[in-house]
C-alpha positions in Angstrom: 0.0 0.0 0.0 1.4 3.3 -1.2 2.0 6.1 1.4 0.9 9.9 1.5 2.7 13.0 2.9 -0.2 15.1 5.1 -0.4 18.3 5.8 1.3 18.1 8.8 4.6 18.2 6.7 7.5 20.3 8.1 9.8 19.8 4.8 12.9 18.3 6.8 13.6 15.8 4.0 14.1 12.8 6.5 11.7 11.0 4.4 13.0 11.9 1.1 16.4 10.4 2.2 14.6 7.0 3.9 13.1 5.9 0.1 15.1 3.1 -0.9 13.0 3.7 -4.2 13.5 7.2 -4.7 9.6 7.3 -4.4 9.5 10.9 -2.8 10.1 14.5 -4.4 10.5 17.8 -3.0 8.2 20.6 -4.3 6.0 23.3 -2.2 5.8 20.3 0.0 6.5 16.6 -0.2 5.2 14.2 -2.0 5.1 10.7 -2.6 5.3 9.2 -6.4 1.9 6.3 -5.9 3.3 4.5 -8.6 6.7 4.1 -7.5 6.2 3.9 -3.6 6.5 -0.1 -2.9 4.9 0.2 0.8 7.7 -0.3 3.1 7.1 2.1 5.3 10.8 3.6 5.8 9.4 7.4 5.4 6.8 7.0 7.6 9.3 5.4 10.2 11.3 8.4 9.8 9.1 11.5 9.8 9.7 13.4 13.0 6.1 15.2 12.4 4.2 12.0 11.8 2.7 13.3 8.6 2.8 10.3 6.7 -0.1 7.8 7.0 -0.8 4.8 4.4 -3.0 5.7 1.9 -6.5 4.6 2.1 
């Protein structure tokens, strides 16, 4: 299950560098590429703000 960046977001870029896939971009805020984002769960593990939540 691919994973989303909320709102929440403080644009640290611990996620971003936690993608073993490459999944995530920088851009006004994060964001996570659905298509490419295999489900592992490392950016979520590594958000300090707890802003990203599997998507539904």
């Amino acid at each position: 299950m691919a994973y989303v960046i909320t709102d929440d977001c403080i644009g640290c870029g611990s996620c971003a560098s936690s993608c073993p896939v490459e999944a995530i971009s920088e851009g006004d805020k994060y964001s996570i590429n659905a298509d490419t984002c295999i489900g592992c769960g490392s950016c979520a593990s590594s958000c300090p703000a707890e802003a990203i939540v599997e998507k539904d």
